[in-house]
FINUDREN-617292 format. One record per residue (C-alpha): residue number from 1; x, y, z. Coordinates in steps of 0.05 Angstrom, whole numbers. Layout:
// residues N
+------+--------+--------+--------+
! resi !      u !      v !      w !
+------+--------+--------+--------+
!  NUM !      X !      Y !      Z !
...
+------+--------+--------+--------+
END
This chain:
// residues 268
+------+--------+--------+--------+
! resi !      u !      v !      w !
+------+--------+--------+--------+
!    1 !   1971 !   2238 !   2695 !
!    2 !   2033 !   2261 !   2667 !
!    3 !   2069 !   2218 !   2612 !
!    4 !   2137 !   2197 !   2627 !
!    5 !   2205 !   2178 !   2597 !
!    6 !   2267 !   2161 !   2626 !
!    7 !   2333 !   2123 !   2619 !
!    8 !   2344 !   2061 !   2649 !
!    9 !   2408 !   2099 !   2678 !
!   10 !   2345 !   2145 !   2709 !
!   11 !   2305 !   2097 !   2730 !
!   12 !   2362 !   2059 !   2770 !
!   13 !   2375 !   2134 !   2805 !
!   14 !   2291 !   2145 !   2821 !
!   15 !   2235 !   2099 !   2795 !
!   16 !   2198 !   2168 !   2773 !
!   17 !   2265 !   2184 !   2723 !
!   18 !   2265 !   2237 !   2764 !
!   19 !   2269 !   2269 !   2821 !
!   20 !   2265 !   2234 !   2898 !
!   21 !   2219 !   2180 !   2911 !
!   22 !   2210 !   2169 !   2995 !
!   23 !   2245 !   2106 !   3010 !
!   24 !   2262 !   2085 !   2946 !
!   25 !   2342 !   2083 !   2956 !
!   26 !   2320 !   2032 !   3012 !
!   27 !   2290 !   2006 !   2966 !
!   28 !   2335 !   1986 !   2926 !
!   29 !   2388 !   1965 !   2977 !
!   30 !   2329 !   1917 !   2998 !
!   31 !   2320 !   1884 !   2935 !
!   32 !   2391 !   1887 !   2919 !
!   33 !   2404 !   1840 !   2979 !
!   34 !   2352 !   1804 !   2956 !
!   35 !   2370 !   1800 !   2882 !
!   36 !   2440 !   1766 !   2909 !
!   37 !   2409 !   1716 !   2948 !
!   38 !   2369 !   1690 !   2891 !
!   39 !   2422 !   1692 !   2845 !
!   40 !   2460 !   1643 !   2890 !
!   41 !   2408 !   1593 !   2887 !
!   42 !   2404 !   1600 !   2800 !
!   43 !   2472 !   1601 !   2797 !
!   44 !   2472 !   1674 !   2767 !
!   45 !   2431 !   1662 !   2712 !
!   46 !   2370 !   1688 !   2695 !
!   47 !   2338 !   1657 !   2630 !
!   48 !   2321 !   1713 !   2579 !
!   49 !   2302 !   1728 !   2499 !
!   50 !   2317 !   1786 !   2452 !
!   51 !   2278 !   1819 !   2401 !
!   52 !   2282 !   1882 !   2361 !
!   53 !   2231 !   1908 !   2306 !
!   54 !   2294 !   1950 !   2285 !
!   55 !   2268 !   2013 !   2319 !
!   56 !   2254 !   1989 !   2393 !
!   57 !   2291 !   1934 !   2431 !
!   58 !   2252 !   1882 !   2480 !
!   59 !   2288 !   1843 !   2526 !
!   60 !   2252 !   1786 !   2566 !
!   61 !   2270 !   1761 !   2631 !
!   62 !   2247 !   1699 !   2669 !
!   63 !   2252 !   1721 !   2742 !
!   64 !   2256 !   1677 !   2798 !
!   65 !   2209 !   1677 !   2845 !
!   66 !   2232 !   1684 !   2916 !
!   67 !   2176 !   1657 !   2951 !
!   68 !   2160 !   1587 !   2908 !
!   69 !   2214 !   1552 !   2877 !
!   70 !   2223 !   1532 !   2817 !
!   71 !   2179 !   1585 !   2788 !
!   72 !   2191 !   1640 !   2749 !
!   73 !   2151 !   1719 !   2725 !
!   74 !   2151 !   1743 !   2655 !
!   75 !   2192 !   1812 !   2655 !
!   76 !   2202 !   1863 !   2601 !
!   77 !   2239 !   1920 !   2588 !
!   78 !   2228 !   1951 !   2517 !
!   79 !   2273 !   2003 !   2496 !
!   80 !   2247 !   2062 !   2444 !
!   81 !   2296 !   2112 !   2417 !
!   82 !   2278 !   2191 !   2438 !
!   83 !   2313 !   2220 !   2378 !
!   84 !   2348 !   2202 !   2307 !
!   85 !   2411 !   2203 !   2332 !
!   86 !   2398 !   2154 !   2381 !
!   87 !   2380 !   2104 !   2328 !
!   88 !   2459 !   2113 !   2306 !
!   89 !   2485 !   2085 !   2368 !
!   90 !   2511 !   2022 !   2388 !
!   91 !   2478 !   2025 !   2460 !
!   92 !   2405 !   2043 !   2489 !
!   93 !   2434 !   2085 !   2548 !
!   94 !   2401 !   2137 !   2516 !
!   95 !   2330 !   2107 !   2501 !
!   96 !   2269 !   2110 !   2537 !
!   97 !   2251 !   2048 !   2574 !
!   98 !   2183 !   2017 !   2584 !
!   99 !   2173 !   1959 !   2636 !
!  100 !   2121 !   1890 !   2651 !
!  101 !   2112 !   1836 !   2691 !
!  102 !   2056 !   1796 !   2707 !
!  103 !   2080 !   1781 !   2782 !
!  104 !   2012 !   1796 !   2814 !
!  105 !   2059 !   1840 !   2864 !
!  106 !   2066 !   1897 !   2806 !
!  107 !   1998 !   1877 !   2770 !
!  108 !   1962 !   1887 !   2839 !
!  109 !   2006 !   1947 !   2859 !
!  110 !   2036 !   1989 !   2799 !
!  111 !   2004 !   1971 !   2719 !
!  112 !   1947 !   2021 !   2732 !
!  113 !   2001 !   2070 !   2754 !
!  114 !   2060 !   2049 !   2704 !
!  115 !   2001 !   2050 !   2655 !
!  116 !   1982 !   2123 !   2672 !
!  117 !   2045 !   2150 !   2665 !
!  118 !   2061 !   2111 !   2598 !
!  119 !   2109 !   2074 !   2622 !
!  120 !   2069 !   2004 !   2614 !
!  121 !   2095 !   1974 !   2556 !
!  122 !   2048 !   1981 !   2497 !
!  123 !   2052 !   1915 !   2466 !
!  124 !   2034 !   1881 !   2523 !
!  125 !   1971 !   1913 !   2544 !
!  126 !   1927 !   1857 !   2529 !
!  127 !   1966 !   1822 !   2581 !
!  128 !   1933 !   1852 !   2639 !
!  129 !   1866 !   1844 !   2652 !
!  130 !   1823 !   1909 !   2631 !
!  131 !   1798 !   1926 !   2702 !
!  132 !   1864 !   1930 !   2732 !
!  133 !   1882 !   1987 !   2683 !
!  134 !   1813 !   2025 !   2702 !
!  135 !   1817 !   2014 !   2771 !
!  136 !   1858 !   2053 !   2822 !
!  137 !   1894 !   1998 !   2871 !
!  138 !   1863 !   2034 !   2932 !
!  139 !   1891 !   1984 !   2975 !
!  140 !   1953 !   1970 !   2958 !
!  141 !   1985 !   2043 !   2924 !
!  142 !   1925 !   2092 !   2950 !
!  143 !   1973 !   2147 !   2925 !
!  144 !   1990 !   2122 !   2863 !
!  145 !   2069 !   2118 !   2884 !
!  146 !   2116 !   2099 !   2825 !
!  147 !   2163 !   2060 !   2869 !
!  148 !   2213 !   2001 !   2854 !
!  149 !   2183 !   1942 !   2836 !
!  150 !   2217 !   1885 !   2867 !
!  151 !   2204 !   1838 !   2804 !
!  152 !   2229 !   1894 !   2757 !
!  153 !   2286 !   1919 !   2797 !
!  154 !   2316 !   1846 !   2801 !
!  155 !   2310 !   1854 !   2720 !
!  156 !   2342 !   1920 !   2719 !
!  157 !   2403 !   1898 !   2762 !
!  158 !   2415 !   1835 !   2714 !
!  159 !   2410 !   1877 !   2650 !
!  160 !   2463 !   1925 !   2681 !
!  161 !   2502 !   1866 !   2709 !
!  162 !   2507 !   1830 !   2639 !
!  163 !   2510 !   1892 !   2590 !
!  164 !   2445 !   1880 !   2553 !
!  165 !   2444 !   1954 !   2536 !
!  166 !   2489 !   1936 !   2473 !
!  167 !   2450 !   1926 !   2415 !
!  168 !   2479 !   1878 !   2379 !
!  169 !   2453 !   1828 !   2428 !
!  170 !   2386 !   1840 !   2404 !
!  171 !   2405 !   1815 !   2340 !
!  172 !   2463 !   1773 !   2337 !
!  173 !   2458 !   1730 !   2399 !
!  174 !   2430 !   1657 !   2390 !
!  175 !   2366 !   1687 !   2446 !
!  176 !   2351 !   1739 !   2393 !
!  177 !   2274 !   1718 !   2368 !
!  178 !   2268 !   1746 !   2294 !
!  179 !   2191 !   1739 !   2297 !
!  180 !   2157 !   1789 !   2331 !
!  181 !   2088 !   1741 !   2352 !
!  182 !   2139 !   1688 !   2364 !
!  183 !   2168 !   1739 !   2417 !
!  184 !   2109 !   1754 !   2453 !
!  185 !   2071 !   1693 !   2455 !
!  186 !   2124 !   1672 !   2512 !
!  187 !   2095 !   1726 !   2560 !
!  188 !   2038 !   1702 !   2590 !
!  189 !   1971 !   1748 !   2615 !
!  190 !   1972 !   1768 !   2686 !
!  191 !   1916 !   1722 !   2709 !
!  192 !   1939 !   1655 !   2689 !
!  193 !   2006 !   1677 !   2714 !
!  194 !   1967 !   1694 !   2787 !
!  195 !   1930 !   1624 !   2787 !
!  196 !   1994 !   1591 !   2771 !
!  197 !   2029 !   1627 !   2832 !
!  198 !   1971 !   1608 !   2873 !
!  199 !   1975 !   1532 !   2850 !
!  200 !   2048 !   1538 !   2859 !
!  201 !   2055 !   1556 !   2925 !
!  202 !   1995 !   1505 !   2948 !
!  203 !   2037 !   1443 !   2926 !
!  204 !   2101 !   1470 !   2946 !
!  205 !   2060 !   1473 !   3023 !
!  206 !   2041 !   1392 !   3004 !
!  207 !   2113 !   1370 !   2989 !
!  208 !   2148 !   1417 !   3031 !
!  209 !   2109 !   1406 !   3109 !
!  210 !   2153 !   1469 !   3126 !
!  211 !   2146 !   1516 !   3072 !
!  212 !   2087 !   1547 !   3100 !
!  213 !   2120 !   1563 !   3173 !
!  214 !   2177 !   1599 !   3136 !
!  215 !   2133 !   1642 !   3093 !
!  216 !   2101 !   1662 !   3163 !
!  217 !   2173 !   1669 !   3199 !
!  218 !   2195 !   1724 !   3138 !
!  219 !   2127 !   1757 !   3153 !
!  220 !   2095 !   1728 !   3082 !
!  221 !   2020 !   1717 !   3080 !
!  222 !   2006 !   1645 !   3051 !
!  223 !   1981 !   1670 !   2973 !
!  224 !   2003 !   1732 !   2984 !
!  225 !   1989 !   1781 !   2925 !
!  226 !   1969 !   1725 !   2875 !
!  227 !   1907 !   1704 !   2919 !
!  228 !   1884 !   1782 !   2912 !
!  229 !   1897 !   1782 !   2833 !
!  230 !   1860 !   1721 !   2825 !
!  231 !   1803 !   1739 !   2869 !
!  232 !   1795 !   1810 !   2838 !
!  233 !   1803 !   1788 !   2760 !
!  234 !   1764 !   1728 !   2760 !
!  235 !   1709 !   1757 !   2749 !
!  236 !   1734 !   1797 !   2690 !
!  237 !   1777 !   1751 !   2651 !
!  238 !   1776 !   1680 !   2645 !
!  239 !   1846 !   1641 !   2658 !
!  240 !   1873 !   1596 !   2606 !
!  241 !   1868 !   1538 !   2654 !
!  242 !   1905 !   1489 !   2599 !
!  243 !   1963 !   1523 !   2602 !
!  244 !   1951 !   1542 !   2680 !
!  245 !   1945 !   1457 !   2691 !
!  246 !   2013 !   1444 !   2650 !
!  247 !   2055 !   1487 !   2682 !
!  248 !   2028 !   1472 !   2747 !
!  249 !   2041 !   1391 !   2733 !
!  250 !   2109 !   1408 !   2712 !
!  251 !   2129 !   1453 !   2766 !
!  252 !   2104 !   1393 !   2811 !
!  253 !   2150 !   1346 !   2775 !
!  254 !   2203 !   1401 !   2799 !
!  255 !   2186 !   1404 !   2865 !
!  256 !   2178 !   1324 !   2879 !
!  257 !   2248 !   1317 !   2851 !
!  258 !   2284 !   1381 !   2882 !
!  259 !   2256 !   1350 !   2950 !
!  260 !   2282 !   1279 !   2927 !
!  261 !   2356 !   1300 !   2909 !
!  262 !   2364 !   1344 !   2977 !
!  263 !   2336 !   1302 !   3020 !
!  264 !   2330 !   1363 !   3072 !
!  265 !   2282 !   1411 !   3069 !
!  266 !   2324 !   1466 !   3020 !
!  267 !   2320 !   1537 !   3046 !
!  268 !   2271 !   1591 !   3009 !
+------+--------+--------+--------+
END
């Protein structure tokens, strides 16, 4: 497949940097709707890190999830400069951008695509299991669409929002990480991230008698994406289950006392 590069100014105008993508201005109005709505409920904050090697720029977000509270994807946008003048400038409006998450709604439907294009970021390869880069996703982008990414067009509207195309963030800013394993050791791989959605949503259904019927009333299947991820990549890679079984106990800590404070069941 053809390589890509494109702005994060392109990308906002058509995922493909380029060009019209069919529905993809829907799209976007969709998620933007969306992105508001979850803002309201994180009081407009979305937490986030910095890091720069000096060349490229990598910011990561922790996205909300809208489906189970309390829990959060790994996002990343690293930013790579397209020529020596560019590494003169203050801003990265004019660098190519790279993107990952390990929702299982973009490993499942876009990293083979994303990959295929270049557009995956490099670094963080290792993060998705090996047969979801080989295989086509058949089921879920049979014509290997680049589309919006919900997960990763919630990211892009809270870079632009907060002005995280300035550079100096990346290295002046208290989130700035100076160590570049120290950086990404806080995204975790795709399929612990999937079991941990799974195991999230399952004792948000135990707390929560409700939860369930509203996933069904907004047209959600229970699992979703995350039961597909996990199903298809077991085989291939083994989860960390430690880490899966400490962030499940303390986003179950999160529930009990969410449910405890409100007292009524909180919408979601």
């Amino acid at each position: 497949m053809a390589k890509l590069e494109m702005t994060l100014d392109e990308y906002g105008k058509s995922p493909a940097g380029k060009g019209n993508v069919t529905g993809s201005q829907y799209l976007a109005e969709a998620y933007k709707t969306k992105f508001e709505k979850v803002m309201l409920r994180y009081n407009g904050r979305i937490d986030h890190n910095f890091y720069t090697d000096g060349k490229s720029y990598f910011i990561l977000l922790r996205v909300p999830s809208e489906v189970v509270p309390k829990f959060t994807y790994e996002v990343v946008f690293k930013f790579s400069p397209t020529k020596m003048t560019d590494t003169h400038s203050s801003t990265l409006k004019n660098y190519k951008v790279q993107f990952f998450s390990n929702d299982p709604a973009f490993t499942f439907t876009y990293a083979y695509v994303y990959n295929a294009h270049g557009i995956l970021v490099d670094e963080l390869l290792d993060k998705v299991p090996d047969e979801v880069l080989k295989t086509k996703p058949k089921e879920r982008n049979p014509y290997g669409v680049i589309n919006f990414a919900k997960i990763l067009y919630f990211g892009f509207l809270y870079i632009r929002q907060h002005g995280f195309l300035e550079k100096h963030y990346y290295s002046e800013s208290n989130l700035a990480i100076r160590n570049s394993n120290d950086f990404f050791k806080l995204i975790m791989d795709c399929s612990t991230k999937a079991q941990l959605r799974q195991e999230g949503e399952k004792q948000a259904q135990a707390i929560d008698p409700l939860f369930k019927h509203r996933l069904l009333k907004r047209g959600v299947k229970s699992g979703g994406n995350a039961n597909k991820v996990v199903k298809h990549i077991g085989k291939i890679k083994t989860v960390n289950t430690t880490a899966a079984s400490m962030q499940s106990k303390e986003l179950a800590k999160k529930l009990k006392s969410n449910i405890r404070k409100t007292k009524t069941t909180k919408r979601i």
